[in-house]
DSSP file (Angstrom, degrees, kcal/mol; ACC not computed):
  #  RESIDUE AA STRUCTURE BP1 BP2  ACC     N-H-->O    O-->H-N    N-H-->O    O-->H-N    TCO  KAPPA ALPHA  PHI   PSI    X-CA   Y-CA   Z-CA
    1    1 A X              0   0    0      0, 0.0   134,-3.0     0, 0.0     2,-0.4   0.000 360.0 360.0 360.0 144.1   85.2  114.8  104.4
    2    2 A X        -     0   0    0    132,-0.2     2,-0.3   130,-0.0   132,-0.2  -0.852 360.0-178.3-123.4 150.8   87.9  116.6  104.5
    3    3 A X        -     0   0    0     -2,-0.4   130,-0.4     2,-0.1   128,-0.1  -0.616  17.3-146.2-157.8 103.7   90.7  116.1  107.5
    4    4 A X        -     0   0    0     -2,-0.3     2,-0.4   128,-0.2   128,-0.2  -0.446  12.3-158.7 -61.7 135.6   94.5  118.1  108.4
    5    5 A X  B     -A  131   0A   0    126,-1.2   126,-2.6     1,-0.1     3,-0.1  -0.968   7.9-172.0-123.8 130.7   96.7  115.7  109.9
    6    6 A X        -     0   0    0     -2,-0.4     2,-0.2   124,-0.3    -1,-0.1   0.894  65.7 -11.0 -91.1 -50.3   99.0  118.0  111.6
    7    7 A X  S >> S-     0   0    0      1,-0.3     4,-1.1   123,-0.1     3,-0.8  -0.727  83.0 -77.1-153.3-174.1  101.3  115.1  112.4
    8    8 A X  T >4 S+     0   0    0      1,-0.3     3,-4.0     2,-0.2     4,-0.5   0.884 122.8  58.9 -75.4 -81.3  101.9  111.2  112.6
    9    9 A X  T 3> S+     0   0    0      1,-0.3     4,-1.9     2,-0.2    -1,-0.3   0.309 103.3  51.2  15.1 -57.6   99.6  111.1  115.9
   10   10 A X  H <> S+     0   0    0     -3,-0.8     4,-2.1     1,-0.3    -1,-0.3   0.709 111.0  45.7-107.7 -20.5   96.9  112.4  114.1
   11   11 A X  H <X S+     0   0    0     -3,-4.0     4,-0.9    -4,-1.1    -1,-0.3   0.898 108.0  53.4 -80.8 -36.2   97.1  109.8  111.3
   12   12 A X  H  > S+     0   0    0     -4,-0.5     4,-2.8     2,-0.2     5,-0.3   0.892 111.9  52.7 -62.6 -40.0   97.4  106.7  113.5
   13   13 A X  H  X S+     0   0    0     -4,-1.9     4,-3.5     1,-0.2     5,-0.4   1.000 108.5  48.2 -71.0 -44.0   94.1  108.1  115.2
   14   14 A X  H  X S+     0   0    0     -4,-2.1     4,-1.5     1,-0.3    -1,-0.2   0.796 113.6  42.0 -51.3 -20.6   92.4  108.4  112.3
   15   15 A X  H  X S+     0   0    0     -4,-0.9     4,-2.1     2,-0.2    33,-0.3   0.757 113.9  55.4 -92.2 -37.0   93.2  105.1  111.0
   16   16 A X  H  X S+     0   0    0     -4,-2.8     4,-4.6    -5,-0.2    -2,-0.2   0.981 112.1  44.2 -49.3 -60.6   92.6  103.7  114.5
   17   17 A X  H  X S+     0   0    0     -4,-3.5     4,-0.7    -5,-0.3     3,-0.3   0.929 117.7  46.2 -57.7 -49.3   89.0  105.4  114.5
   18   18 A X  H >X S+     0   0    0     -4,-1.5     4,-2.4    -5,-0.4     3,-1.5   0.910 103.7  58.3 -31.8 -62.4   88.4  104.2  111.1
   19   19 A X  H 3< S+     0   0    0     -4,-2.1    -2,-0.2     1,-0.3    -1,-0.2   0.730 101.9  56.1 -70.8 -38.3   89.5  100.9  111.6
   20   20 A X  H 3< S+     0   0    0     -4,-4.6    -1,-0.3    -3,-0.3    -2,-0.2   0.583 113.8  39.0 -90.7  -0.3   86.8  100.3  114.6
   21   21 A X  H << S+     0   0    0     -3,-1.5    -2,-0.3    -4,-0.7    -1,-0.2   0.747  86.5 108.1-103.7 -33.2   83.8  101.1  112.4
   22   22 A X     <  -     0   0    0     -4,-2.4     2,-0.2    -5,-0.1    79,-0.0   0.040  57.1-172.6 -32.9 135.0   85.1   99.5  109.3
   23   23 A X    >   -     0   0    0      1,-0.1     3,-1.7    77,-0.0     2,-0.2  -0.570  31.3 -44.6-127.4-162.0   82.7   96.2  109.0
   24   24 A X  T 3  S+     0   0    0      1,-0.3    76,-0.2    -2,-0.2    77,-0.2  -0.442 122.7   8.5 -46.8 117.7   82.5   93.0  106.9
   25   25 A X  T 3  S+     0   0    0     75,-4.3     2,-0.5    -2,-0.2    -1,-0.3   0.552  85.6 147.8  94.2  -2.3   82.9   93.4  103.1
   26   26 A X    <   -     0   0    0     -3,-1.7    76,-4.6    74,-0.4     2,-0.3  -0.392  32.0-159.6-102.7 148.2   84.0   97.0  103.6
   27   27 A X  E     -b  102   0A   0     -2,-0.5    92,-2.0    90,-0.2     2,-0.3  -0.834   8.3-163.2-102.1 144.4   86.9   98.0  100.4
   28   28 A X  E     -bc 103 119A   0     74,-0.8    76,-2.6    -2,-0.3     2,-0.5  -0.880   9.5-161.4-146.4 129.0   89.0  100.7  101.0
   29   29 A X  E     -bc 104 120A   0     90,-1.0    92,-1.2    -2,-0.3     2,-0.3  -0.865   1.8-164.2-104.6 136.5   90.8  102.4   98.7
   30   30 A X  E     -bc 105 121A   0     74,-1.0    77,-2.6    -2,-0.5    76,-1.6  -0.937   8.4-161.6-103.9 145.9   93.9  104.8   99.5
   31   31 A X  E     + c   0 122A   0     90,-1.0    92,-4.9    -2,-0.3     2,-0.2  -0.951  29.5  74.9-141.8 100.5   95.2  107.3   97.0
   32   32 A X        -     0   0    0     -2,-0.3    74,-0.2    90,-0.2     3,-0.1  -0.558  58.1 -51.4 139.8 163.1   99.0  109.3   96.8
   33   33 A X  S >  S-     0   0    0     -2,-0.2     3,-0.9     1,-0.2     2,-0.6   0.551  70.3 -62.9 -29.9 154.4  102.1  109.7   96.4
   34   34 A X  T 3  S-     0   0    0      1,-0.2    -1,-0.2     2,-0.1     0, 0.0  -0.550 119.8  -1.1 -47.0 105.7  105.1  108.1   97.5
   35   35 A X  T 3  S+     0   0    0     -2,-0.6    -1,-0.2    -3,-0.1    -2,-0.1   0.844  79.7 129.6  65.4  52.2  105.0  108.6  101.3
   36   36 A X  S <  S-     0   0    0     -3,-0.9    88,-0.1    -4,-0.1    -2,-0.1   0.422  88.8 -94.9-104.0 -34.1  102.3  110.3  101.6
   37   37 A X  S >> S+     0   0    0     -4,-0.4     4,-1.1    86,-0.1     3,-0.6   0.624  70.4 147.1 119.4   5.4  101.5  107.7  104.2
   38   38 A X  T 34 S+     0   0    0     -5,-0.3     4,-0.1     1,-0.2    -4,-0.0   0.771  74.7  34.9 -12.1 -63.2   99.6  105.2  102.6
   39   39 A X  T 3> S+     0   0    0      2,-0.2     4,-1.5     1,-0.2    -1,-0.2   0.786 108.1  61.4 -78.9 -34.1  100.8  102.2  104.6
   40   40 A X  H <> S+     0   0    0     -3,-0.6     4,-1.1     2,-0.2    -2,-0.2   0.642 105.3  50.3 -77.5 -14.4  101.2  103.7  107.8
   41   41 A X  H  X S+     0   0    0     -4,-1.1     4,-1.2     2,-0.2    -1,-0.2   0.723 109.1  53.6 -91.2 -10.4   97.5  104.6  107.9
   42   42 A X  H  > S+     0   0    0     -5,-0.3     4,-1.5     1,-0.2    -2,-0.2   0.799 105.8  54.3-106.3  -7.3   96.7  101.2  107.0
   43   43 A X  H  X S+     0   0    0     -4,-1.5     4,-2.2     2,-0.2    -1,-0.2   0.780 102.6  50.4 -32.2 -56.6   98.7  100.1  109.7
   44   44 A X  H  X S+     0   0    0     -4,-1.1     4,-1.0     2,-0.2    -2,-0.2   0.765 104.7  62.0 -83.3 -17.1   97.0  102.0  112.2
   45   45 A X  H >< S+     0   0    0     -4,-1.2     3,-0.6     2,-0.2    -2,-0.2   0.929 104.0  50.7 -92.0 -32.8   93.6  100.4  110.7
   46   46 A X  H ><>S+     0   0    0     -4,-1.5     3,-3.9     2,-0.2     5,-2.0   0.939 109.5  48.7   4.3 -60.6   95.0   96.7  111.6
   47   47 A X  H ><5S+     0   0    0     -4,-2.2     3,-0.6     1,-0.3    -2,-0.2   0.905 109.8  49.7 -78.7 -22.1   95.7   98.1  115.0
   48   48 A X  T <<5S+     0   0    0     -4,-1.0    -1,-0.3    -3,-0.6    -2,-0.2   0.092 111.6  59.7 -76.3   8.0   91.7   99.6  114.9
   49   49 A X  T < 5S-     0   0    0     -3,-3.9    21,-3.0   -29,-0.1    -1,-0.2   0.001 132.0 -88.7-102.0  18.6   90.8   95.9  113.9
   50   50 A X  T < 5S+     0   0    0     -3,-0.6     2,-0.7    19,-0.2    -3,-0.2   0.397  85.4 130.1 123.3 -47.8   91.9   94.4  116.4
   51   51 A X    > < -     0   0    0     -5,-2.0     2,-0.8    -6,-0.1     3,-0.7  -0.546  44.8-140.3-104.3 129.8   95.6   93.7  115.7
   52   52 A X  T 3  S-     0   0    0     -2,-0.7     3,-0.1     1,-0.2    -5,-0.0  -0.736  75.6 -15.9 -82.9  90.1   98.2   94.7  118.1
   53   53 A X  T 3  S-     0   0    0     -2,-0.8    -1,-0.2     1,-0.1     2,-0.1   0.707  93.1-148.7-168.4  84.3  101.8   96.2  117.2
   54   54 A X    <   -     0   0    0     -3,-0.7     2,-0.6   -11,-0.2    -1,-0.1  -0.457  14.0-126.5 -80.7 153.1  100.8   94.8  113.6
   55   55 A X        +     0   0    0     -2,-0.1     2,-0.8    -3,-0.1    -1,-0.1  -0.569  49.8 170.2-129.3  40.7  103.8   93.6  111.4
   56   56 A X        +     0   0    0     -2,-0.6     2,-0.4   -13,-0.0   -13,-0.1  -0.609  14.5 156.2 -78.2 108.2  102.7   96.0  108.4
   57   57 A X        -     0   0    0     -2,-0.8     2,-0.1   -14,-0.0    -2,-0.1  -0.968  52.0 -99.9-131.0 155.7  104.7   96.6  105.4
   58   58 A X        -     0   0    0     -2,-0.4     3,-0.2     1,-0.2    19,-0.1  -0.494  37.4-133.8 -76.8 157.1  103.3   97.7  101.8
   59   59 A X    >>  +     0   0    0      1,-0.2     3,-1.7    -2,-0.1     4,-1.6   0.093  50.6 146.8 -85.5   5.3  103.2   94.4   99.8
   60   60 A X  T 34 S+     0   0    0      1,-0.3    20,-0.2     2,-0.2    -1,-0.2   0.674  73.8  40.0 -28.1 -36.9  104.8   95.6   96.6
   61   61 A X  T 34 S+     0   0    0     -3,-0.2    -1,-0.3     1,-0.2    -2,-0.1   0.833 122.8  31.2 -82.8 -47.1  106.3   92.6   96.1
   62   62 A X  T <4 S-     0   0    0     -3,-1.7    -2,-0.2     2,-0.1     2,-0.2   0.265  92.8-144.5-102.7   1.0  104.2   90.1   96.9
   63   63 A X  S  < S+     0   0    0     -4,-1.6    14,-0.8    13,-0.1     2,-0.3   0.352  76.2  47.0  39.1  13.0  101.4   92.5   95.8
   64   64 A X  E     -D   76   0A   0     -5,-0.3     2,-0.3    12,-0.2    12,-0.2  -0.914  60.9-170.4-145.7 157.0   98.5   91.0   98.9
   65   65 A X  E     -D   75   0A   0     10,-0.7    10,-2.5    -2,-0.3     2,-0.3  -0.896  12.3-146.8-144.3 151.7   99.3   90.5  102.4
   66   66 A X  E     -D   74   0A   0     -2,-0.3     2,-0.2     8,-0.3     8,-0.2  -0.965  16.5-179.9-146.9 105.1   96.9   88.9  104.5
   67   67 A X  E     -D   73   0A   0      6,-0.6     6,-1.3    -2,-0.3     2,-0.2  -0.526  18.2-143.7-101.9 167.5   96.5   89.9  108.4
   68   68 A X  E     +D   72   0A   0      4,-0.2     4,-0.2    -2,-0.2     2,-0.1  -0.831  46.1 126.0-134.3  95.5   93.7   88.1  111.1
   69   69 A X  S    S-     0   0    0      2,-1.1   -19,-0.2    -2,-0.2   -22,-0.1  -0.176  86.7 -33.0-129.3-109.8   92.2   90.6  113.7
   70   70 A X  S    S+     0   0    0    -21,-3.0     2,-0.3     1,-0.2   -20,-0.1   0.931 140.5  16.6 -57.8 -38.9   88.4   91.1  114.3
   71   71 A X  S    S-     0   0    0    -22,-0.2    -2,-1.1   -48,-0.1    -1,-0.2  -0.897  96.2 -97.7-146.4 156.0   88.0   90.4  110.7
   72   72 A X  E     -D   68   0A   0     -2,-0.3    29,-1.6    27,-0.2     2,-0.3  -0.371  45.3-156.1 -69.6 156.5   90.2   88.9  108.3
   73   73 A X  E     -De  67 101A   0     -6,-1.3    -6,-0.6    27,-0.2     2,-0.3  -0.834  12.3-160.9-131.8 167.0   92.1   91.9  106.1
   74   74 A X  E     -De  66 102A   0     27,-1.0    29,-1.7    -2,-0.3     2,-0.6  -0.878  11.0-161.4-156.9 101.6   93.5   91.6  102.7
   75   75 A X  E     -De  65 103A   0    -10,-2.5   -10,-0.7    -2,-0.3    29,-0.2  -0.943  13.4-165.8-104.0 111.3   96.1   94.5  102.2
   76   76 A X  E     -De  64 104A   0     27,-2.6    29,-1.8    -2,-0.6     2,-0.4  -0.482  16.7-167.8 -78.6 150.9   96.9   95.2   98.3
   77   77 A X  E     + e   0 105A   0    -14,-0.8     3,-0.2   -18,-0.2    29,-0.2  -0.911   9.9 173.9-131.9 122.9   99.3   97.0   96.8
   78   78 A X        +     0   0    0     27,-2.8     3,-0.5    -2,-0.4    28,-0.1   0.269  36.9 121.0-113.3  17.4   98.7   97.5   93.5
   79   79 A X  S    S+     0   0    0      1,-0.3    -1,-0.2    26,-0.2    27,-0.0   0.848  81.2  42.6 -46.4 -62.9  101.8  100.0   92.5
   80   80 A X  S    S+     0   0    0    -20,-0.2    -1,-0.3    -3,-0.2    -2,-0.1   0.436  87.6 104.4 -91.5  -8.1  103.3   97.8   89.9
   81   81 A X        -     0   0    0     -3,-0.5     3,-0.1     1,-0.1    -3,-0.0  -0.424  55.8-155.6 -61.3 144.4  100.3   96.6   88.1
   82   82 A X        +     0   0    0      1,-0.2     2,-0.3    -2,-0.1    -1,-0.1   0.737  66.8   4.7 -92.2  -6.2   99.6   98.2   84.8
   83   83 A X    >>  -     0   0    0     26,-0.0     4,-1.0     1,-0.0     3,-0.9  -0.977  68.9-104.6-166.2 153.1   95.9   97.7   84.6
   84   84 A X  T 34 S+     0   0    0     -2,-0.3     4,-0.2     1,-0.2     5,-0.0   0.667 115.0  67.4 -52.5 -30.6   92.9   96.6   86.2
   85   85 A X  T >> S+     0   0    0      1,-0.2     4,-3.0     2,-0.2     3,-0.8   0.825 103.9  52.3 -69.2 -38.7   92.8   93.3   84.0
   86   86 A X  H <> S+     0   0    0     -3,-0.9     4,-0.7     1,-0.2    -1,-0.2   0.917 109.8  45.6 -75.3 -27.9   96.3   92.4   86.4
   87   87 A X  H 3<>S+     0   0    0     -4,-1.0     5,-0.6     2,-0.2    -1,-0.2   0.653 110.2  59.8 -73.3 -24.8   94.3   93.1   89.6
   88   88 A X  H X>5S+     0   0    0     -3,-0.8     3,-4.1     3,-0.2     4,-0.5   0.889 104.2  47.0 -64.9 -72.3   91.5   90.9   87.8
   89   89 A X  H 3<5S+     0   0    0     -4,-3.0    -2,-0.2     1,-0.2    -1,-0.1   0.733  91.9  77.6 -64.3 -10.7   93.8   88.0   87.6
   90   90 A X  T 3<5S-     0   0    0     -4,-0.7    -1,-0.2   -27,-0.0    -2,-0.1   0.494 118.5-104.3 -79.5  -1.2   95.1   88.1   91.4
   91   91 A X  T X>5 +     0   0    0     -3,-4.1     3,-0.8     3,-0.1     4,-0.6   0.678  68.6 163.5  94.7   0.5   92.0   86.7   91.9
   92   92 A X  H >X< +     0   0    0     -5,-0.6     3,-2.4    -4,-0.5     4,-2.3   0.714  61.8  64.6 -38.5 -63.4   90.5   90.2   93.4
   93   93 A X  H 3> S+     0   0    0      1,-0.3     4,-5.0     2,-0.2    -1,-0.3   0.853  95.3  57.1 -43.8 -53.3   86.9   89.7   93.2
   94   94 A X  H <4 S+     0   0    0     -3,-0.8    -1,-0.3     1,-0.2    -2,-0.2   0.762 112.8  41.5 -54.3 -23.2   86.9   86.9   95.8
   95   95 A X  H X< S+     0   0    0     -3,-2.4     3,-0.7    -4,-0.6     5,-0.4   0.902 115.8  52.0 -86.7 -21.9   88.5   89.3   98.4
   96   96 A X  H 3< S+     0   0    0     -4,-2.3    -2,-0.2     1,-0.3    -3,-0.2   0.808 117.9  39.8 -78.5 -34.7   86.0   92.4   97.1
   97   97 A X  T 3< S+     0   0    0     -4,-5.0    -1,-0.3    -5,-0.4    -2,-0.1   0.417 105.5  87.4-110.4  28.8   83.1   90.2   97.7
   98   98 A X  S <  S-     0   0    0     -3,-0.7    -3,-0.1    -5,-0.2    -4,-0.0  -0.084  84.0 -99.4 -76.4-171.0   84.2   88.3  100.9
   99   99 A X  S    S+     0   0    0    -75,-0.1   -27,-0.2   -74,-0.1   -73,-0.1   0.115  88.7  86.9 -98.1  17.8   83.9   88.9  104.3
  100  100 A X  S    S-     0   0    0     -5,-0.4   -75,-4.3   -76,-0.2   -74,-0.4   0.131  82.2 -93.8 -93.6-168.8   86.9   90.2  105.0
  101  101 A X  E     - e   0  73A   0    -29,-1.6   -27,-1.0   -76,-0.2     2,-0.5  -0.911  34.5-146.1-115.5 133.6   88.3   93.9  104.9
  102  102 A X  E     -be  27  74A   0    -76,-4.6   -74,-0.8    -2,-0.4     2,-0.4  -0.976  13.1-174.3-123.4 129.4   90.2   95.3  101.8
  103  103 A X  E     -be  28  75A   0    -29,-1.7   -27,-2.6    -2,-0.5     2,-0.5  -0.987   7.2-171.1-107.2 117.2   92.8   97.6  101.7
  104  104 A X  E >   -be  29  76A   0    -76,-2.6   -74,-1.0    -2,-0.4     3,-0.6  -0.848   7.8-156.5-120.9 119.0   94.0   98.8   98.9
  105  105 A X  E 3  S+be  30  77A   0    -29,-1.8   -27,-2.8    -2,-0.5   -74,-0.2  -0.611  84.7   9.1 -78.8 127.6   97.1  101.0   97.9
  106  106 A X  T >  S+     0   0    0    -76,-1.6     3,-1.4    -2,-0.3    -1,-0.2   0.759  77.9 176.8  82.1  47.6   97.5  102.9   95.2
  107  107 A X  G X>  +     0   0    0    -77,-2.6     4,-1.3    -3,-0.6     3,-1.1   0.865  65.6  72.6 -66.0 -25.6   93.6  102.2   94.3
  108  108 A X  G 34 S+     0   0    0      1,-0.3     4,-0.2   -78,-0.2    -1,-0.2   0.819  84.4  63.2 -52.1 -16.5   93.7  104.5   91.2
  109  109 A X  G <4 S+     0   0    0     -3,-1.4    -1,-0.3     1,-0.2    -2,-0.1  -0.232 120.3  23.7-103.3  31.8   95.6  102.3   89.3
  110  110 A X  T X4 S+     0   0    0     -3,-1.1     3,-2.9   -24,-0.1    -1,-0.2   0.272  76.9 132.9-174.2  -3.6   92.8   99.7   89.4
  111  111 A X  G >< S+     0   0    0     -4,-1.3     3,-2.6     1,-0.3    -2,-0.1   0.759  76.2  56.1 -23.7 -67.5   89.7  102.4   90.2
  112  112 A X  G 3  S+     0   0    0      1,-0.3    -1,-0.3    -4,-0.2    -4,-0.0   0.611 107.6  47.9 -55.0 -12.0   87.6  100.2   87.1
  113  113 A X  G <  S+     0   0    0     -3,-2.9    -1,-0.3     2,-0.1    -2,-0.2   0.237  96.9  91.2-110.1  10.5   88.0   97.1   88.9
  114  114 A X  S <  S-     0   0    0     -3,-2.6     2,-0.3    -4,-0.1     4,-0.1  -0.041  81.8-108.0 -88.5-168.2   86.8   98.6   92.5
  115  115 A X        -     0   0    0      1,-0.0    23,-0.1   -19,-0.0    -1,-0.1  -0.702  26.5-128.9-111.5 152.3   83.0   98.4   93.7
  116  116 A X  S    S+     0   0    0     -2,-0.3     2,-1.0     1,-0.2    22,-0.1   0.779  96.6  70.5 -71.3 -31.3   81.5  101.6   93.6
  117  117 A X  S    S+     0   0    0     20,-0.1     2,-0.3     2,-0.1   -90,-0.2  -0.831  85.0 111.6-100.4  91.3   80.1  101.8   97.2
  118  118 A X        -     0   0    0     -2,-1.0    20,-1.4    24,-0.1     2,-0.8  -0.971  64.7-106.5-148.6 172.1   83.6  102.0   98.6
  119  119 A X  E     -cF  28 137A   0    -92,-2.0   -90,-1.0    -2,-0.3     2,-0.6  -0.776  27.1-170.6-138.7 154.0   85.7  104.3  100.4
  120  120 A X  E     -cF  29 136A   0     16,-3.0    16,-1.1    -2,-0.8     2,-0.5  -0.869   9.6-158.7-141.0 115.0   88.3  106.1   99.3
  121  121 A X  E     -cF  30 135A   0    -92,-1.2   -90,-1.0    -2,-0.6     2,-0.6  -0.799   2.7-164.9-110.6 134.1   91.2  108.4  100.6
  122  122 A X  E     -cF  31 134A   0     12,-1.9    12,-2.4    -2,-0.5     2,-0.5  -0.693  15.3-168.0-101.6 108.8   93.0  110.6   99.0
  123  123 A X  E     + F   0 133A   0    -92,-4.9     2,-0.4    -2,-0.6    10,-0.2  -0.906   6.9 176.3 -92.6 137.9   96.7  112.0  100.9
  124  124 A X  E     - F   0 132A   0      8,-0.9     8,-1.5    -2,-0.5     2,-0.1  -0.904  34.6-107.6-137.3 151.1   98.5  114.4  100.1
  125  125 A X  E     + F   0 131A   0     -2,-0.4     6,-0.2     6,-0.2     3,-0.1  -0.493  27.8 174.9 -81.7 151.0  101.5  116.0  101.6
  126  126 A X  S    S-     0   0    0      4,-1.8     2,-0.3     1,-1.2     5,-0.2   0.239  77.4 -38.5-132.1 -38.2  100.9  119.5  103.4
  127  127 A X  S    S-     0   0    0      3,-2.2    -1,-1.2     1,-0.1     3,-0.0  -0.915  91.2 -50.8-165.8-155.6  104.5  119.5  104.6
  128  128 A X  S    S+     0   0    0      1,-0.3    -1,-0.1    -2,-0.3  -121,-0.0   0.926 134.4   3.1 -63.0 -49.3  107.3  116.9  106.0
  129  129 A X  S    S+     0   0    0     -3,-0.1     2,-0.4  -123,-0.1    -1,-0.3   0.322 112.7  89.2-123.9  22.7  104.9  115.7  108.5
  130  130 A X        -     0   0    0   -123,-0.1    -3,-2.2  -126,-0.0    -4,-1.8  -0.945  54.3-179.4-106.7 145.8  101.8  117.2  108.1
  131  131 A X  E     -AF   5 125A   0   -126,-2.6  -126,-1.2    -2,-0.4    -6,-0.2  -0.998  23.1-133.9-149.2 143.7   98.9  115.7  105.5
  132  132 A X  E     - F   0 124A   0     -8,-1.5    -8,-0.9    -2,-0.4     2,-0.3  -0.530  13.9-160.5 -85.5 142.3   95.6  116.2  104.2
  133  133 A X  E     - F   0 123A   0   -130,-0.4     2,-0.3    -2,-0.2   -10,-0.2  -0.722   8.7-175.1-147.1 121.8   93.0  113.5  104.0
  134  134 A X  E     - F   0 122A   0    -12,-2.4   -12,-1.9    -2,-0.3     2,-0.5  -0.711  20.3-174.8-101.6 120.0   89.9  113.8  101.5
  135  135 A X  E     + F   0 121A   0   -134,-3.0     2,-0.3    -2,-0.3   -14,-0.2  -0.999   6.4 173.0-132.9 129.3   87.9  110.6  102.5
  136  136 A X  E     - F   0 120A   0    -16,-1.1   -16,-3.0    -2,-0.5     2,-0.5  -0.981  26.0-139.2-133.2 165.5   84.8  109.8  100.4
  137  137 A X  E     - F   0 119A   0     -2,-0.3     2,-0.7   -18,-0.3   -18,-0.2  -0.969   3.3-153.2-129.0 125.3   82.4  107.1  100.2
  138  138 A X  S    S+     0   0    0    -20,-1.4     2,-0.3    -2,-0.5     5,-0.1  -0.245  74.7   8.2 -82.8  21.2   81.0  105.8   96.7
  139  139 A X  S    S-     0   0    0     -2,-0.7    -2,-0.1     1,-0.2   -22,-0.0  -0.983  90.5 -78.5 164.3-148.8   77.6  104.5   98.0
  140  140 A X  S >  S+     0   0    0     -2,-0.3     3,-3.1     3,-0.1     5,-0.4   0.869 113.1  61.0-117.6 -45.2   75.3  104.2  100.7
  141  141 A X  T 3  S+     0   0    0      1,-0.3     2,-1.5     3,-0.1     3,-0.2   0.551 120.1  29.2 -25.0-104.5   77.4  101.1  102.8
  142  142 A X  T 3> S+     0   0    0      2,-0.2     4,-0.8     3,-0.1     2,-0.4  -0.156 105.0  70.0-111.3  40.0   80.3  103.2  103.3
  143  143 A X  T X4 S+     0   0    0     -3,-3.1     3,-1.4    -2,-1.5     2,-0.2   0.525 109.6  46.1-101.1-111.4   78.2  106.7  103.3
  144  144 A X  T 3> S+     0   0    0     -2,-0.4     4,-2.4     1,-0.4    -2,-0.2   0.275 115.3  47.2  -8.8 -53.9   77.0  104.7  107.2
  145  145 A X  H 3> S+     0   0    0     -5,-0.4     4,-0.6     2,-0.2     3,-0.5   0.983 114.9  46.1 -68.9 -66.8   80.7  104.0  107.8
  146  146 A X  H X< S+     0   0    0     -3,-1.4     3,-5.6    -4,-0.8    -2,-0.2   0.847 106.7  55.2  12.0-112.2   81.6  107.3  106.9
  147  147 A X  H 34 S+     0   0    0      1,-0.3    -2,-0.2     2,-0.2    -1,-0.2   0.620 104.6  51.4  -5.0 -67.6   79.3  108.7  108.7
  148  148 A X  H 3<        0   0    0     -4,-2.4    -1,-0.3    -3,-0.5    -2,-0.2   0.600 360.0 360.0 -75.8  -1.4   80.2  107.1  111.9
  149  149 A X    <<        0   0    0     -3,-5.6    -1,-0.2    -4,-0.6    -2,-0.2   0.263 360.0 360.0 -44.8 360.0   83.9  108.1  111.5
């Protein structure tokens, strides 16, 4: 699925709308550039879990952040890893196979270590505030989540 975001409005709904079919267990990986908007969509899927004027910043640092709204969320940022094997060792699996919700930034850089039945959006800049978003899903879960996006 392919989706123009004209503007920041159009990304916060999508991440909203997303946010309220996203279910238990479901990984999501986003994909792009620097400020491309990574974090602010995952922002606006917090606020489509549930969480109200949510206190979202990318984790670079601390490489997980950990939010509570319908369902517990586990936001990665995986920028400064070199490899999947570091993504390994952060203990990863236990949040991919919880019940919680995974967001993960800069999900390429760790693609071997991901589930396949995930979903994964790709941003791209179209101009200063406008952005493309190429969302696919890697399996038949998040084909149904999909789907009801």
């Amino acid at each position: 699925m392919t989706l123009d975001l004209p503007n920041l409005d159009a990304t916060e709904s999508l991440g909203r709308r997303l946010g309220a079919v996203l279910e238990s267990g479901s990984v999501v990986g986003l994909v792009g550039e620097m400020g491309a908007g990574k974090t602010h969509l995952i922002r606006a899927i917090c606020e489509g879990l549930g969480i109200r004027n949510p206190m979202v910043t990318s984790p670079t640092f601390v490489l997980i952040q950990e939010y509570e709204g319908l369902l517990p969320i586990f936001h990665f940022d995986t920028y400064r890893l070199r490899s999947s094997r570091e993504f390994a060792e952060l203990g990863a699996a236990e949040y991919l196979d919880g019940a919680g919700v995974c967001l993960i930034e800069w999900a390429d850089r760790v693609e071997g270590f991901l589930p396949t039945d995930r979903l994964t959006i790709v941003l791209t800049h179209v101009s200063e505030q406008a952005r493309r978003a190429q969302v696919t899903a890697g399996g038949p879960r998040h084909a149904g989540i999909l789907s009801r996006l």
